[in-house]
Backbone as a chain_set.jsonl record, in Angstrom:
{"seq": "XXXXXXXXXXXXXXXXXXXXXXXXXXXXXXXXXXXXXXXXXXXXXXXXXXXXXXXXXXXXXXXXXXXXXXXXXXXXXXXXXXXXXXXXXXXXXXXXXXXXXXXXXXXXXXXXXXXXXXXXXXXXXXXXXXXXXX", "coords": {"N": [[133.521, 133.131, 97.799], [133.001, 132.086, 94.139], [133.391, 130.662, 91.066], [130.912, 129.696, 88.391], [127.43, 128.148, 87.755], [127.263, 127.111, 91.224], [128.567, 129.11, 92.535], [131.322, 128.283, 93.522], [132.854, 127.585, 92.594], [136.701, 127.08, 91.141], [138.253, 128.434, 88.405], [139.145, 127.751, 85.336], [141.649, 129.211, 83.352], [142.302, 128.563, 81.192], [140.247, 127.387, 79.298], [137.899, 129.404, 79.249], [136.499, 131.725, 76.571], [137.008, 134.719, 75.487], [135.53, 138.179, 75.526], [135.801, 141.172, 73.903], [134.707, 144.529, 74.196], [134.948, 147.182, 72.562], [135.056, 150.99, 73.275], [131.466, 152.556, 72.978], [130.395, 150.39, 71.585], [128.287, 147.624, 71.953], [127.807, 144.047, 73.301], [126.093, 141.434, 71.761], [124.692, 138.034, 72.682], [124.067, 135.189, 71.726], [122.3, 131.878, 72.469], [122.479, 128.655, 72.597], [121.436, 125.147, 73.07], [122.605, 121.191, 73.178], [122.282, 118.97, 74.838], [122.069, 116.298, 76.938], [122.817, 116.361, 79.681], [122.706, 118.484, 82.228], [123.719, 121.635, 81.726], [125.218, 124.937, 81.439], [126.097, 128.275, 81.258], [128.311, 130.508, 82.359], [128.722, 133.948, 82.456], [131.272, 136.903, 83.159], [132.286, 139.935, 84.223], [135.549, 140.786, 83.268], [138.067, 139.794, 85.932], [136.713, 139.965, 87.488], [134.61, 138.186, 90.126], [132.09, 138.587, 90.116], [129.089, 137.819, 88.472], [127.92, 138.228, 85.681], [125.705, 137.305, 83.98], [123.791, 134.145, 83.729], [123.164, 131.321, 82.077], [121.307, 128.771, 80.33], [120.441, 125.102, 80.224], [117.381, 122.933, 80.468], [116.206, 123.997, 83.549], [117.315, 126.979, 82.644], [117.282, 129.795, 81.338], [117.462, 130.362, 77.76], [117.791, 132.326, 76.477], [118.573, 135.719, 74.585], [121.205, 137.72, 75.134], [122.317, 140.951, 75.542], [124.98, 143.338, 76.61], [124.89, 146.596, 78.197], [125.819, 149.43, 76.181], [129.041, 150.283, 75.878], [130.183, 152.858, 77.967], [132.512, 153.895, 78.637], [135.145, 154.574, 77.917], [137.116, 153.163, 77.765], [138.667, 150.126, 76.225], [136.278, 147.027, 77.203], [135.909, 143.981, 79.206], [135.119, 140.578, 78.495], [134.347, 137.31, 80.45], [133.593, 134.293, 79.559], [132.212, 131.54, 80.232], [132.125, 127.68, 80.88], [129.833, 125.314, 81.951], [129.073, 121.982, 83.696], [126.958, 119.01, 84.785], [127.302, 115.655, 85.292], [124.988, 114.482, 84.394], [121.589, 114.661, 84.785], [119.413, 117.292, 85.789], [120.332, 117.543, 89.423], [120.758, 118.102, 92.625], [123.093, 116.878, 94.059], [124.922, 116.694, 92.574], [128.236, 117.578, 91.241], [129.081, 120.825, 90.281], [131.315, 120.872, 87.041], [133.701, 122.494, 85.351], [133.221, 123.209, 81.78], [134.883, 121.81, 78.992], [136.206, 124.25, 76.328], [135.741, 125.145, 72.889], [137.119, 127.811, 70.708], [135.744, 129.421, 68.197], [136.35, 131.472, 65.886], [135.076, 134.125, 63.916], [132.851, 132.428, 62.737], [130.593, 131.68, 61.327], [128.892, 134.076, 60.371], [129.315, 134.947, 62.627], [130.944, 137.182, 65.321], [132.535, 135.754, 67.173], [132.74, 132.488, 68.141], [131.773, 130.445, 70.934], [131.779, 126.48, 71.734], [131.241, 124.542, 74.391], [132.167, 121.461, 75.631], [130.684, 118.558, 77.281], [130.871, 116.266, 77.416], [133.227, 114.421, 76.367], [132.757, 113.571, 73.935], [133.406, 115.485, 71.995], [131.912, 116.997, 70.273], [131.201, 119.752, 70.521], [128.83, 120.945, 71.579], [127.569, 121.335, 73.03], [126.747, 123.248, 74.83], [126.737, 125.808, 73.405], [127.818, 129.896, 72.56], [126.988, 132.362, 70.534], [128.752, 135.526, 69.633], [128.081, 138.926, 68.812], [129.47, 141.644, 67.993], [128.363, 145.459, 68.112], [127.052, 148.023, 67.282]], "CA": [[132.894, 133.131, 96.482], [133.694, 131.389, 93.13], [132.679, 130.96, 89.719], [130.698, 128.568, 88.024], [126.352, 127.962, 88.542], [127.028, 127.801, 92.735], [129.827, 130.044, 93.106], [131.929, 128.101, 94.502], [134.385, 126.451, 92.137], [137.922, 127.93, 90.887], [138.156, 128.815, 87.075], [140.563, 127.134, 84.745], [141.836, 130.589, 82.592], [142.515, 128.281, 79.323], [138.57, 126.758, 79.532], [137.145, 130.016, 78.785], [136.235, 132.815, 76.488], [136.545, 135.76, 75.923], [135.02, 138.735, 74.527], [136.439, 142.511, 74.481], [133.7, 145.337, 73.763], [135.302, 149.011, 72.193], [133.943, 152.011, 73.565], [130.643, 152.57, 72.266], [129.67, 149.26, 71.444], [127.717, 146.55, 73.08], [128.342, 143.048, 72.532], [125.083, 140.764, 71.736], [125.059, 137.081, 73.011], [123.218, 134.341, 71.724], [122.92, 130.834, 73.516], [121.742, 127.103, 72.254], [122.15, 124.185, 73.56], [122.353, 120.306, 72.772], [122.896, 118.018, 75.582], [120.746, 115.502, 77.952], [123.137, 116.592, 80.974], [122.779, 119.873, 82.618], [124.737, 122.494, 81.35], [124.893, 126.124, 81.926], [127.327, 129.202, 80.484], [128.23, 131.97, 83.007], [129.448, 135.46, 82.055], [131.572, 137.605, 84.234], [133.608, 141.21, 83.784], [136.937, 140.238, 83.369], [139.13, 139.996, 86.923], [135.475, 139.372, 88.703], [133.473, 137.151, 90.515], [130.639, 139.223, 89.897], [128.143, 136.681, 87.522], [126.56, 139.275, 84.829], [124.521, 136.638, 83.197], [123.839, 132.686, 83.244], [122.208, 131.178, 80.981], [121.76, 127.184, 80.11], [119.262, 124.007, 79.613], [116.755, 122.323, 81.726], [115.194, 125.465, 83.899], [117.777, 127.99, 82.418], [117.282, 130.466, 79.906], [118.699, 130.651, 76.514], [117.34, 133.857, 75.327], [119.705, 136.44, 73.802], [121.592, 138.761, 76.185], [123.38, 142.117, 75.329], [125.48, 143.779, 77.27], [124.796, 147.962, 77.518], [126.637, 149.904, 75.231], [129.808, 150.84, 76.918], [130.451, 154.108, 77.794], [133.901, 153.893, 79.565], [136.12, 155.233, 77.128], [138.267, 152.079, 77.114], [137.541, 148.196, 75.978], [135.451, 146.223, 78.48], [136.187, 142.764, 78.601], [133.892, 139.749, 79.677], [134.926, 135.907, 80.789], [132.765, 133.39, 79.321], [132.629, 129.746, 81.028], [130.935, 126.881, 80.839], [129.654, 124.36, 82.612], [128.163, 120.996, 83.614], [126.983, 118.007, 85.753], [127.528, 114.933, 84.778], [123.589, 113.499, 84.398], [120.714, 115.519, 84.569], [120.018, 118.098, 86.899], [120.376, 116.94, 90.632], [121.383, 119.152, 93.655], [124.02, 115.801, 94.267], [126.093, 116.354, 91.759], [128.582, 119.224, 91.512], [129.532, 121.448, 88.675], [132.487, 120.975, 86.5], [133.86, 123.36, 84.154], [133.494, 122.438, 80.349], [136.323, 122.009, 77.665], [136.099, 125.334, 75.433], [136.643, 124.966, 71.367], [136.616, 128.664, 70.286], [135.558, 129.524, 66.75], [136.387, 132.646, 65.52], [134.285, 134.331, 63.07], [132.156, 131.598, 62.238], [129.244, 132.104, 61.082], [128.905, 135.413, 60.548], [129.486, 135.856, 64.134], [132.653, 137.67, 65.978], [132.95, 134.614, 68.196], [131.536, 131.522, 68.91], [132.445, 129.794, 71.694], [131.427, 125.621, 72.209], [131.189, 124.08, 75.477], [131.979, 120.228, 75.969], [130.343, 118.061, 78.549], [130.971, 114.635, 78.013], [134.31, 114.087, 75.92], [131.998, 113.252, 72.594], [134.196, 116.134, 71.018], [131.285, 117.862, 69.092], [131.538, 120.889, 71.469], [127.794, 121.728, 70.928], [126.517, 120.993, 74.804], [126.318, 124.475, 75.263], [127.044, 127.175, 72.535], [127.822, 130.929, 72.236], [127.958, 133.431, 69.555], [128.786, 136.81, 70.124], [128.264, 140.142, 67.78], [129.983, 143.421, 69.045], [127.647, 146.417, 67.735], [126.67, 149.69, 67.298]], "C": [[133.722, 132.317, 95.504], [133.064, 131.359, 91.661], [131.545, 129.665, 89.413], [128.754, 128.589, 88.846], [126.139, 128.354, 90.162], [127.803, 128.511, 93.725], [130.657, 129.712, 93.891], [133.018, 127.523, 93.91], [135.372, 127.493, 91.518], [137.572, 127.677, 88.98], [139.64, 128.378, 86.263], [140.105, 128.218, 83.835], [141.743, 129.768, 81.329], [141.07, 127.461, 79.284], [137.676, 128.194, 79.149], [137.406, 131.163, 77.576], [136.102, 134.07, 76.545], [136.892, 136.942, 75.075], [135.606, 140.525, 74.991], [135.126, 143.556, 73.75], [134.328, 146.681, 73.893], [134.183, 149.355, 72.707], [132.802, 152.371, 72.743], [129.828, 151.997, 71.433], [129.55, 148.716, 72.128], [128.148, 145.011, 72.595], [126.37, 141.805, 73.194], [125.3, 139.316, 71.817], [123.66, 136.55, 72.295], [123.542, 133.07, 72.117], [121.672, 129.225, 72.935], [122.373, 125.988, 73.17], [121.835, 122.697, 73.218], [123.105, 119.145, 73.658], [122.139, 117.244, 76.681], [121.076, 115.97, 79.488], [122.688, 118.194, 81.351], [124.211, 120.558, 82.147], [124.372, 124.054, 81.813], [126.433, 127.338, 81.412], [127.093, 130.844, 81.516], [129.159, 132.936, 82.616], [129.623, 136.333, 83.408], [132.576, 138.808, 83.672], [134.757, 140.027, 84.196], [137.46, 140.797, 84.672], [137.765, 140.385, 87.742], [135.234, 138.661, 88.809], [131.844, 137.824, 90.411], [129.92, 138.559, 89.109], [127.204, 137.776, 86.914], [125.108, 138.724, 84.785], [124.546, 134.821, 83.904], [122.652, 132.313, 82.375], [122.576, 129.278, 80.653], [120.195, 126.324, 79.887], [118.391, 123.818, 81.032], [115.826, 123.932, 82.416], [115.784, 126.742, 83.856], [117.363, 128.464, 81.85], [117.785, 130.376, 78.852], [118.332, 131.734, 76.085], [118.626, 135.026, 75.527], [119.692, 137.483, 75.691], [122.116, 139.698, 75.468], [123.513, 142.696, 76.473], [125.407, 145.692, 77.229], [125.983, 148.338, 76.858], [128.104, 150.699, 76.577], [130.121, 152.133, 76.822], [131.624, 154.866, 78.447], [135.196, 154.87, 79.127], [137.223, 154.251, 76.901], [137.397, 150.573, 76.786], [137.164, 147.826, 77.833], [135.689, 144.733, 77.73], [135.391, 141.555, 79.888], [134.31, 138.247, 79.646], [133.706, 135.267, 80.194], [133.02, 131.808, 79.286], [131.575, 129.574, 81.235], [131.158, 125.875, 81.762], [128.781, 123.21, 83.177], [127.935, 120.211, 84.441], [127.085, 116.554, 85.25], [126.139, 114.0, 84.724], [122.631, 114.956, 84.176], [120.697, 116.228, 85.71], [119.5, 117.087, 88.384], [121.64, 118.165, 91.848], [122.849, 118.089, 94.456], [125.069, 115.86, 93.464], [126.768, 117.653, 91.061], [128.903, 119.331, 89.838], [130.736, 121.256, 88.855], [132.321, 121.816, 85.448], [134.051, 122.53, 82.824], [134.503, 122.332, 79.557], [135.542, 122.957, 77.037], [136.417, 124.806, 74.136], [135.863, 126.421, 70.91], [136.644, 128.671, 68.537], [135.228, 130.854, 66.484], [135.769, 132.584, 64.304], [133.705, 133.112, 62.127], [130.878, 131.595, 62.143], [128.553, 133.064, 60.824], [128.917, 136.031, 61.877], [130.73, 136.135, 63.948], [133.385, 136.655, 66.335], [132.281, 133.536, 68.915], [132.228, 130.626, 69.74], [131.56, 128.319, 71.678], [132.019, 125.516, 73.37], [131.133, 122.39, 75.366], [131.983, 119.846, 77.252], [130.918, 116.789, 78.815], [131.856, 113.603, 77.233], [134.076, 113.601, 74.219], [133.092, 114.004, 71.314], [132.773, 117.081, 69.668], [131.291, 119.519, 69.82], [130.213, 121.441, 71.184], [127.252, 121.499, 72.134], [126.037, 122.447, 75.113], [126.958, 125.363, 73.869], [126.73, 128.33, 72.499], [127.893, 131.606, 71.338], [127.878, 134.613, 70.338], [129.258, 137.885, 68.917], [128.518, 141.219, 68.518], [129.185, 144.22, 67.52], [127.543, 147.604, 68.188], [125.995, 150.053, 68.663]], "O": [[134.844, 131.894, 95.783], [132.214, 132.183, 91.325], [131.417, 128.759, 90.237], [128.576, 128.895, 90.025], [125.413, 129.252, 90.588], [127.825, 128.587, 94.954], [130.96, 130.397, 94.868], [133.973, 127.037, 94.515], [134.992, 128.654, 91.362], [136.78, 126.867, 88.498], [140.809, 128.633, 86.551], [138.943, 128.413, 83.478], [141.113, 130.256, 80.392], [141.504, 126.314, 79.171], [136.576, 127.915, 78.673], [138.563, 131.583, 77.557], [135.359, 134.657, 77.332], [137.832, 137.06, 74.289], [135.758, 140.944, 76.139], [134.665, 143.157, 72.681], [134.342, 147.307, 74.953], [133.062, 148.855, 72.792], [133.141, 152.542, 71.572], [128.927, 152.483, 70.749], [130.269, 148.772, 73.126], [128.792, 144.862, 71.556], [125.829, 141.579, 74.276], [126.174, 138.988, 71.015], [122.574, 137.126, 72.246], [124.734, 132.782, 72.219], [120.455, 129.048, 72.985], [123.442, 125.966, 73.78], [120.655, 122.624, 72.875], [124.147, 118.561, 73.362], [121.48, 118.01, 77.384], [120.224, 116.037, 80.374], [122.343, 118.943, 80.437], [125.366, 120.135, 82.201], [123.36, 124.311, 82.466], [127.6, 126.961, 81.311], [126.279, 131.766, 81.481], [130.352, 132.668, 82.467], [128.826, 136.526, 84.326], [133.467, 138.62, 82.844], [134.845, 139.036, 84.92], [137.441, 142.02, 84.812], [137.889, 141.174, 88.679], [135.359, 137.876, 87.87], [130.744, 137.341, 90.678], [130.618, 139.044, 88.219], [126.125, 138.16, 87.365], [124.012, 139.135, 85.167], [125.517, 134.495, 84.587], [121.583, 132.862, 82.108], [123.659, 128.697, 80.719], [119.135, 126.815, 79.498], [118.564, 124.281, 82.159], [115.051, 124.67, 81.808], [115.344, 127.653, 84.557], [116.56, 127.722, 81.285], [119.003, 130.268, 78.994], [118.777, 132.019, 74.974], [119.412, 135.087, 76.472], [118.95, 137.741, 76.639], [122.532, 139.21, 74.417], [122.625, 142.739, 77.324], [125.884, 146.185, 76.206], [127.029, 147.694, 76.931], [128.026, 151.325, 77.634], [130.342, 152.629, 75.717], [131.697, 156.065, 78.715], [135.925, 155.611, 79.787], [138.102, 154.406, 76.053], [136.261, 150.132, 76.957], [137.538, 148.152, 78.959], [135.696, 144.365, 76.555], [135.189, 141.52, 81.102], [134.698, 137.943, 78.519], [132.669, 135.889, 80.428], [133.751, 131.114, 78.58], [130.573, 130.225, 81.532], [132.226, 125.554, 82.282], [127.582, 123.487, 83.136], [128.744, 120.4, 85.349], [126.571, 116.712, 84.143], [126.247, 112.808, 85.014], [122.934, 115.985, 83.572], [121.548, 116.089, 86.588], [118.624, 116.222, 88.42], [122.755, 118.679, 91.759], [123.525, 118.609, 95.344], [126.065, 115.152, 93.612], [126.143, 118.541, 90.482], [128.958, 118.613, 88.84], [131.375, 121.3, 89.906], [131.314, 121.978, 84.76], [134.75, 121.525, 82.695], [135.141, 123.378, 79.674], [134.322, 122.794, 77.03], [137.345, 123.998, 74.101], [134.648, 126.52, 70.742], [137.42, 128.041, 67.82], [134.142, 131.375, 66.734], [135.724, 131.572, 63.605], [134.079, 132.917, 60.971], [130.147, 131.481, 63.127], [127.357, 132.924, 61.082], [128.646, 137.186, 62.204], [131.506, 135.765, 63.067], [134.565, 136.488, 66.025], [131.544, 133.573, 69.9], [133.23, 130.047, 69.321], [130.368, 128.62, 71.603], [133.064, 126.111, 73.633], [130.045, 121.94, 75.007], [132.692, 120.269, 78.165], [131.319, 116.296, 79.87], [131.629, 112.393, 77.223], [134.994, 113.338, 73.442], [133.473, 113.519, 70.249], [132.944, 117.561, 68.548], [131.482, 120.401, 68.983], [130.252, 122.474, 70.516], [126.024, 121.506, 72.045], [124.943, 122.661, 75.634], [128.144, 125.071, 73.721], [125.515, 128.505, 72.41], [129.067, 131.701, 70.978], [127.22, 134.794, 71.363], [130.304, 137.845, 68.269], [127.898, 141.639, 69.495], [129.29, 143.851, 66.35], [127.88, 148.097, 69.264], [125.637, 151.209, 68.888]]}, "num_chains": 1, "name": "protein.A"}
């Protein structure tokens, strides 16, 4: 196994995200994106390969995710990585992980994470926010 769209690639730790959810809150995701290449943003518990969510352009989803309310009694914490192909989609051309630029409380979010694909530097190929809630 591995991370990343076909589970197969290794995870650079300083490339992603990431979000911690107190007991008794959930943490709400929202997901845009602005890029001609394929992109895609996978979520995983922290210190898994388990793939909660993906979410991305082309024949992904972007619609909002939340996570259930945790009921653990300690924080829960979730990896968020991105990633891309370098063209449009094509079963020829493998995933790479994206450059991260996190942005704390911006926007009235908790945490917004960008995703760069293609060295442009606007970090908007893929974007996260994330609200921890009630």
């Amino acid at each position: 196994m591995g991370f990343g769209p076909d589970r197969s690639n290794p995870l650079m730790n300083n490339q992603v995200g990431k979000v911690i959810v107190p007991p008794g809150k959930r943490a709400n995701f929202t997901f845009s994106a602005d890029a001609n290449w394929e992109n895609a943003v996978c979520i995983y518990p922290e210190g898994s390969e388990a793939l909660l969510i993906e979410k991305g352009n082309y024949r992904r989803s972007l619609s909002d995710f939340s996570t259930p309310e945790n009921n653990t009694g300690i924080n829960q914490s979730f990896i968020v990585s991105g990633w891309h192909k370098r063209g449009e989609p094509s079963g020829s051309l493998p995933w790479i992980q994206s450059a991260l630029q996190e942005r704390p409380n911006s926007g009235g979010h908790d945490l917004n994470f960008g995703f760069e694909d293609a060295g442009d530097g606007d970090y908007n190929d893929m974007h996260v926010t994330v609200d921890i809630v009630d």
